[in-house]
C-alpha positions in Angstrom: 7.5 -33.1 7.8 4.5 -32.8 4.8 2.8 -29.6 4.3 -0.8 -30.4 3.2 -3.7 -27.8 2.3 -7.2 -27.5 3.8 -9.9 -25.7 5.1 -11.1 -24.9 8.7 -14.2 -26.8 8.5 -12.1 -29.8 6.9 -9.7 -32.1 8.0 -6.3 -31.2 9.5 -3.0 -33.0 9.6 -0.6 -31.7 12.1 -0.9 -27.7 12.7 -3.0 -25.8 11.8 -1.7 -22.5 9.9 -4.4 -20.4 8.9 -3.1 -18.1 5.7 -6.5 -16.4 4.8 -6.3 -12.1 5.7 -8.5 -12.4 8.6 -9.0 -15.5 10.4 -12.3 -17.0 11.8 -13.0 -15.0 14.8 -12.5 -17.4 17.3 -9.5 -18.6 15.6 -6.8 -19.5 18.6 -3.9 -20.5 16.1 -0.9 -19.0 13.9 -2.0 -16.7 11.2 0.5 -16.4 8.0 -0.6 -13.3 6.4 2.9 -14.0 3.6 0.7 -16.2 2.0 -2.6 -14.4 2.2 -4.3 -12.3 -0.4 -4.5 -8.5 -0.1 -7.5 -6.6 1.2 -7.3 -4.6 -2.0 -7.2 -8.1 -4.2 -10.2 -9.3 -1.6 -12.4 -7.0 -2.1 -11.8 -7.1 -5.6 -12.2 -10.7 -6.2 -15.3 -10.2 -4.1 -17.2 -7.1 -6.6 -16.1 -9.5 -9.4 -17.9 -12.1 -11.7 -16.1 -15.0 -9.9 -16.0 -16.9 -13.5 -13.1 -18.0 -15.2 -11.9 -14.8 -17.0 -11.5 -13.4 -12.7 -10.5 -16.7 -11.5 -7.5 -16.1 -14.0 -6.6 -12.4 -13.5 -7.1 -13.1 -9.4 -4.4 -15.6 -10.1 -2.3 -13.3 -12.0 -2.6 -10.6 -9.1 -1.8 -13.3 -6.3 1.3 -14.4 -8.4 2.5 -10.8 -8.3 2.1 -10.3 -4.8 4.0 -13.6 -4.3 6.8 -12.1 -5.8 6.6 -8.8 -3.9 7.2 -11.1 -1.0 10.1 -13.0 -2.5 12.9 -12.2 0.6 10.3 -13.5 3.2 9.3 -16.2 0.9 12.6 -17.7 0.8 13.3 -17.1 4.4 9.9 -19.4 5.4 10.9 -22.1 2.3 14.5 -22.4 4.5 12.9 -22.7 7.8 10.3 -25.4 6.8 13.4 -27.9 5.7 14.0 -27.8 9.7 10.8 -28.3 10.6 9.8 -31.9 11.8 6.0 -31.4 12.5 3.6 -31.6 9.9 1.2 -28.7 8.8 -1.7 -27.6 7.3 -2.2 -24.2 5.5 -5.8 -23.4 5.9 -8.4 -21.0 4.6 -11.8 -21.0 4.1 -13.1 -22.0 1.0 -14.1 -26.2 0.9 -12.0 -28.3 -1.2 -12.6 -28.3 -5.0 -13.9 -24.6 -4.2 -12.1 -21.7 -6.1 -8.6 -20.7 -3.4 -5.7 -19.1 -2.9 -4.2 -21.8 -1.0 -3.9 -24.2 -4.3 -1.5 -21.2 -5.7 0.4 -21.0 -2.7 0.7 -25.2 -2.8 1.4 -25.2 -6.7 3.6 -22.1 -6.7 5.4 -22.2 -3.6 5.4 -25.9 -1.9 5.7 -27.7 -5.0 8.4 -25.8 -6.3 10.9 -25.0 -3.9 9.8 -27.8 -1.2 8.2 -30.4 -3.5 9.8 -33.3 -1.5 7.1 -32.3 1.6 4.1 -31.5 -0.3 1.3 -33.6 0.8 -1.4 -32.0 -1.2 -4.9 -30.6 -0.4 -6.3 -33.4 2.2 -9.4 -35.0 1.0 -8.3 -35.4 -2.4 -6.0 -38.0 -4.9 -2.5 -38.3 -2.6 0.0 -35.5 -4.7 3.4 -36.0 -2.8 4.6 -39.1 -5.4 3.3 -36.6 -7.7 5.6 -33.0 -6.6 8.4 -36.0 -5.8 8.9 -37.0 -9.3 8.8 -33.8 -10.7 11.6 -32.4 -8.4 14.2 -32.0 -10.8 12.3 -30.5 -13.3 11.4 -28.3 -10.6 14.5 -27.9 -9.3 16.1 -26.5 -13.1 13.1 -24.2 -13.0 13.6 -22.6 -10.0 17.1 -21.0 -11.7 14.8 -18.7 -13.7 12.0 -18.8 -11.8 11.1 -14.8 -11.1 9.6 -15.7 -7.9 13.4 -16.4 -6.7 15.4 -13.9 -9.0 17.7 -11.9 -6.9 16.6 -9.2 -9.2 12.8 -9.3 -9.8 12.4 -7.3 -13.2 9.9 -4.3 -12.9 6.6 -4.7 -14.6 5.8 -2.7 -17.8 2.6 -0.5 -17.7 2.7 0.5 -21.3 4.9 -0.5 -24.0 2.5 0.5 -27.1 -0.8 0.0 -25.3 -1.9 -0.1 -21.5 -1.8 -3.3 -19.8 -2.2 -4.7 -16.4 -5.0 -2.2 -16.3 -6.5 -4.1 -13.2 -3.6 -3.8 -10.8 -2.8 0.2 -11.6 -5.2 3.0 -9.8 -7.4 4.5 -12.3 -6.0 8.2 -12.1 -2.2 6.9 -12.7 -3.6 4.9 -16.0 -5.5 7.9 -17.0 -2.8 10.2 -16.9 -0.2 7.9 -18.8 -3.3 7.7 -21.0 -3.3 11.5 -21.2 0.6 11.8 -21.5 0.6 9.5 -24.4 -2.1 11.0 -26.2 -0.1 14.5 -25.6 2.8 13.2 -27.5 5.1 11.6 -24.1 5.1 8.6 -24.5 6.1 7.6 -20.4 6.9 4.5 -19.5 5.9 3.5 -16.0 7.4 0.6 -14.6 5.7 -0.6 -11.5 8.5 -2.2 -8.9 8.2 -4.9 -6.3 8.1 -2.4 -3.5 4.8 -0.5 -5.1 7.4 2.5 -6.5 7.1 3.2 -9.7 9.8 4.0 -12.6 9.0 6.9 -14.7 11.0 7.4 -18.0 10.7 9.3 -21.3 12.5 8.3 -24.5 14.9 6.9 -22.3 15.6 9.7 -20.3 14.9 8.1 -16.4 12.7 10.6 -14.6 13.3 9.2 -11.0 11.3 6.5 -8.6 7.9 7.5 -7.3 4.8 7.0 -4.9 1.6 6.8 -6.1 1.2 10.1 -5.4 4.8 10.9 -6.9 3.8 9.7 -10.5 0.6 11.8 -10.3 2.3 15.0 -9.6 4.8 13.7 -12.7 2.8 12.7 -15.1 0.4 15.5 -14.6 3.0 18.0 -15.1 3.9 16.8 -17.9 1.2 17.6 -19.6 1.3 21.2 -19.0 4.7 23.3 -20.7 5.1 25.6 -17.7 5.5 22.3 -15.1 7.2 20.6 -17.8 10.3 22.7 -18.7 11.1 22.9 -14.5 10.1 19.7 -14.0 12.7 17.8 -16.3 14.7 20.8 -18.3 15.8 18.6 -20.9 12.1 19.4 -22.6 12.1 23.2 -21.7 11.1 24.9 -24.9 13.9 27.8 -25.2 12.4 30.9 -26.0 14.4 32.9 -28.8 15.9 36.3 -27.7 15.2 39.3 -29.8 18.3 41.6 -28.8 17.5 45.3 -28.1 14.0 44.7 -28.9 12.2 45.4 -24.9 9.7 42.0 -24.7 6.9 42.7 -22.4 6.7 40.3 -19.0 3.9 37.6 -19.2 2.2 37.2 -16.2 3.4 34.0 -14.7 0.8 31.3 -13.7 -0.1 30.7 -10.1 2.1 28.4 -8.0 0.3 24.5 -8.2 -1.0 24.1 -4.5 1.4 21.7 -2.3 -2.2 19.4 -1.6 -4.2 17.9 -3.6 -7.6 18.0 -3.0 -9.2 14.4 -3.3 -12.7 14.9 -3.2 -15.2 16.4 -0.5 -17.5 14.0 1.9 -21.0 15.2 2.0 -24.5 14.6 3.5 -24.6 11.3 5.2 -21.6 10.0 4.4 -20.3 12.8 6.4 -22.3 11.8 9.2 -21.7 8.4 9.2 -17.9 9.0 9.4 -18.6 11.6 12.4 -20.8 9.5 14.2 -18.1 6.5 14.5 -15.4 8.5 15.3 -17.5 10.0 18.3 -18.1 6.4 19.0 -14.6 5.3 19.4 -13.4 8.5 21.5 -13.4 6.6 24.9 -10.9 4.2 23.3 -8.4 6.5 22.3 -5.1 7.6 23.8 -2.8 10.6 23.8 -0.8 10.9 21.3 3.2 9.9 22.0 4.4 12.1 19.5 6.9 14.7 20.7 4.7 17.0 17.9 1.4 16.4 19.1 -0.1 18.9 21.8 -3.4 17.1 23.6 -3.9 15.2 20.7 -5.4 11.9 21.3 -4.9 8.8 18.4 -6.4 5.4 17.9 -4.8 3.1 14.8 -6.2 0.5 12.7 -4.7 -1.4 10.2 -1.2 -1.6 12.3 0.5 0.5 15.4 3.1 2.2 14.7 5.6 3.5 17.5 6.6 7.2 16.0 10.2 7.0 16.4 11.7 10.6 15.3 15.0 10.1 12.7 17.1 12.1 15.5 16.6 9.6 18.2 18.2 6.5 15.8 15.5 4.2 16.9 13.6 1.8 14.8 9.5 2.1 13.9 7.9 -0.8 15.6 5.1 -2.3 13.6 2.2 -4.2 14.6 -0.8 -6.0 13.3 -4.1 -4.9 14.8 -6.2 -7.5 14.6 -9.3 -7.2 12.0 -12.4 -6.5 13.7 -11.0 -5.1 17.1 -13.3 -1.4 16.4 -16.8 -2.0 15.2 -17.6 -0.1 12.4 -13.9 0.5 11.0 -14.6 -1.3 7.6 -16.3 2.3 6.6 -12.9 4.0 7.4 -10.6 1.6 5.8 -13.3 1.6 2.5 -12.9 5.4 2.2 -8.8 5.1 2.8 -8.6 2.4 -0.2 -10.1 5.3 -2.3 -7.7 8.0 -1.1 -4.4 5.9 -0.9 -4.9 2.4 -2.4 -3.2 -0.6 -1.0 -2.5 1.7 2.4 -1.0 0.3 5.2 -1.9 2.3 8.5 -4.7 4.4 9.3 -5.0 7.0 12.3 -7.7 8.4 13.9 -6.9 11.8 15.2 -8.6 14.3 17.8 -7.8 17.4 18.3 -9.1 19.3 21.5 -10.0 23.0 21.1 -7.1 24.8 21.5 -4.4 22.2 20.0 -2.2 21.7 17.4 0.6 19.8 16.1 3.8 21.2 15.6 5.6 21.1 12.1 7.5 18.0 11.4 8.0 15.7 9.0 6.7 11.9 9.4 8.4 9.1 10.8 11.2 7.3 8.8 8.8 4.4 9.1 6.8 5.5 6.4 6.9 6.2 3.0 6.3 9.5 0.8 3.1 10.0 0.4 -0.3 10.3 2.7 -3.9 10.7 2.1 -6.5 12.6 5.0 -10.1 13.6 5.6 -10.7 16.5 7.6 -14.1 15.0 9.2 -15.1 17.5 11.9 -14.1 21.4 12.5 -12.3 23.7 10.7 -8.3 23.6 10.7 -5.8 25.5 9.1 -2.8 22.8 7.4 0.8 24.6 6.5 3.4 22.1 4.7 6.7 23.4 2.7 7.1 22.4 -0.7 11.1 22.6 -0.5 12.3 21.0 2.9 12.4 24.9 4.2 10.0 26.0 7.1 10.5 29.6 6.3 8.6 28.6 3.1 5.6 27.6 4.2 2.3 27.4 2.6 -1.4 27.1 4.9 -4.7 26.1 3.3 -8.0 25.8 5.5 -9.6 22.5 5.6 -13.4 22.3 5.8 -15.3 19.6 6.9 -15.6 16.7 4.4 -12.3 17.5 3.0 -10.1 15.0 1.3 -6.8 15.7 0.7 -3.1 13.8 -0.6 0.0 15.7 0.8 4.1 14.7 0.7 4.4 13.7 4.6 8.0 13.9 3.5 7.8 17.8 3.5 7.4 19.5 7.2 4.0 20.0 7.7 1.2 20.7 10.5 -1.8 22.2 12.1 -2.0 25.4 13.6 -4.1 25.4 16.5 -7.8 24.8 16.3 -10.3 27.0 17.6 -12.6 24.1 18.0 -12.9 20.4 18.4 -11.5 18.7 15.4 -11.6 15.2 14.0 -9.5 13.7 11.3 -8.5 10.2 10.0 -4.6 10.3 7.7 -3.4 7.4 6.0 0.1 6.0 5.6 2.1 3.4 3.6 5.0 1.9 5.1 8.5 1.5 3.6 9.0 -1.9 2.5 11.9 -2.8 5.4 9.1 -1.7 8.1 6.4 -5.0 6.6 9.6 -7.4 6.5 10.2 -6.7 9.9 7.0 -7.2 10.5 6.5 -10.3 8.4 9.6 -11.4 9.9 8.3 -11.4 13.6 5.7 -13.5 12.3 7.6 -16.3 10.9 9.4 -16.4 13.7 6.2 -18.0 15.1 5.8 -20.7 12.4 
């Protein structure tokens, strides 16, 4: 078996693999999304100056996503030793042309499978090449990160901020904030998108995106601070017989955030398209739901409840399957970066969904525009539906909520539209990564 690299236009040796995110439309082959880029890095490297200075920091992001996927990774490296056919991993740029695939050749093929690289067909022969450097190779694969059984988290701040391109704005400008305060938080980013919060050493826990912004928000502000993490309470001295009169205490933080507020024709445009894509909906198979109906993009996801034992199944939704969806997953990428499932929801008048919490399937953590009618949202913020809290969502509303918490919507009085967005837990995309390598 060799493994060569090329592009669809080009020649082919063997299979065809394509490894770009989305495939040629009329594309009939296997897709390997392990070794693609991420829409969020896509787009990215598509706004940028595509010189050398974002040539290098694309390559810098790919490497990391690399190592998010080291488990699969390995598991595809193993397999290919078996494998007597030849293939090509294809995208679409034309050889000499800027490309992920080069990375994935350098820093996956030539590495751990150097004996079967064939190089990027239509250019000087590489396999002599990866063959004599196999046992240099082979020594650096022992401390190779990419194959560390323990992949070290990656500091966001030691002194100054760094990695600035691969952190969300609003969590860089709050550690900004926190260290300007006089916390100096460390936030460690981990392989599974989490990240580690700390303070003078002092661990504060593992957190969603939308876990550190709660954190390091109240951290900023004494009253959160002290019940937050008690060990930087500021006592207050007692005066003994001397009567102190009671402050007023500070209104409770709401249990949403509020994002931001679509207005105008953006609005409309969102409205429009989900009117568009009604007659391809379907009711809703969540025990919670009452006449709701649903359409996904992004993935499916089967809501299995965490008292019936059975495992989320996850799949791919092929890119470009609704017309118009780009809009939605645009807006989503702003509310919950790097998200992984998208639902369109309507509710009929006279509906509602009952509390609950989310599936197992996903993680902590959810983003969602109200787009059309009025609806009234209740969520807990202590795991206790006697302690609920409602808010009214108008239309245009953007709004980040713990899905962890039991949550839901009373029933409308009118028709109501509204799109949430989801990230998975991290053994929900292996499965899913693992179904397809089970196909190459």
């Amino acid at each position: 078996m060799t493994i060569y690299t090329s592009y669809y236009a080009g020649e082919i040796k063997g299979e065809t693999i394509s490894i770009s995110l989305y495939p040629p439309k009329s594309w009939t082959g296997k897709h390997l999304p392990l070794f693609s880029p991420t829409p969020e890095l896509l787009n990215w490297w598509k706004s940028s100056a595509k010189d050398t200075t974002a040539q290098q920091e694309y390559k810098r992001q790919f490497r990391e996503i690399l190592d998010s996927r080291l488990t699969l990774i390995q598991l595809w490296v193993a397999k290919q030793k078996d494998n007597p056919v030849d293939i090509t991993l294809c995208c679409f740029e034309k050889t000499g042309d800027f490309c992920h695939r080069y990375q994935v050749g350098e820093e996956v093929v030539q590495k751990y499978l150097p004996e079967l690289w064939g190089g990027e067909i239509g250019t000087v022969d590489r396999k002599r090449q990866g063959a004599r450097g196999t046992r240099e190779t082979r020594d650096k694969e022992k401390t190779s990160p990419l194959f560390s059984p323990h992949p070290a988290p990656i500091p966001l701040f030691a002194h100054k901020p760094v990695f600035s391109a691969t952190y969300p704005q609003r969590v860089l400008s709050l550690i900004e904030q926190c260290h300007s305060s006089g916390y100096p938080v460390q936030c460690d980013r981990l392989a599974c998108g989490y990240y580690r919060v700390s303070l003078h050493g002092e661990d504060l826990g593992d957190w969603s995106e939308l876990g550190v912004l709660g954190v390091l928000s109240g951290l900023q502000h004494e009253f959160y601070r002290g019940r937050l993490f008690p060990s930087l309470a500021i006592a207050t001295p007692q005066v003994p017989d001397v009567p102190q009169p009671v402050a007023a205490q500070p209104e409770s933080p709401e249990l949403i955030t509020r994002l931001s507020k679509l207005e105008g024709a953006e609005l409309a445009q969102i409205q429009d398209w989900c009117k568009s894509i009604k007659k391809q909906m379907f009711p809703s198979v969540s025990q919670y739901a009452d006449g709701r109906l649903e359409l996904h993009l992004r993935r499916f996801v089967s809501l299995a409840s965490a008292k019936s034992g059975k495992k989320a199944e996850v799949k791919l939704i092929e890119p470009g399957r609704y017309a118009g969806a780009d809009v939605i997953e645009a807006l989503g990428e702003k509310l919950l970066p790097d998200f992984h499932q998208a639902l369109v929801l309507f509710y009929p008048a006279g509906t509602q969904i009952k509390v609950h919490r989310d599936s197992p399937a996903y993680a902590s953590g959810a983003a969602q525009i109200n787009v059309m009618g009025r609806a009234k949202f209740s969520i807990s913020g202590c795991q206790d539906t006697r302690r609920m809290e409602s808010y009214w969502l108008e239309e245009g509303d953007c709004i980040a909520f713990d899905n962890k918490q039991p949550h839901g919507i009373e029933r409308v009085v009118g028709d109501r539209w509204c799109v949430c967005f989801f990230r998975l837990k991290a053994e929900c995309l292996e499965q899913e990564y693992g179904r397809q390598l089970s196909l190459v």
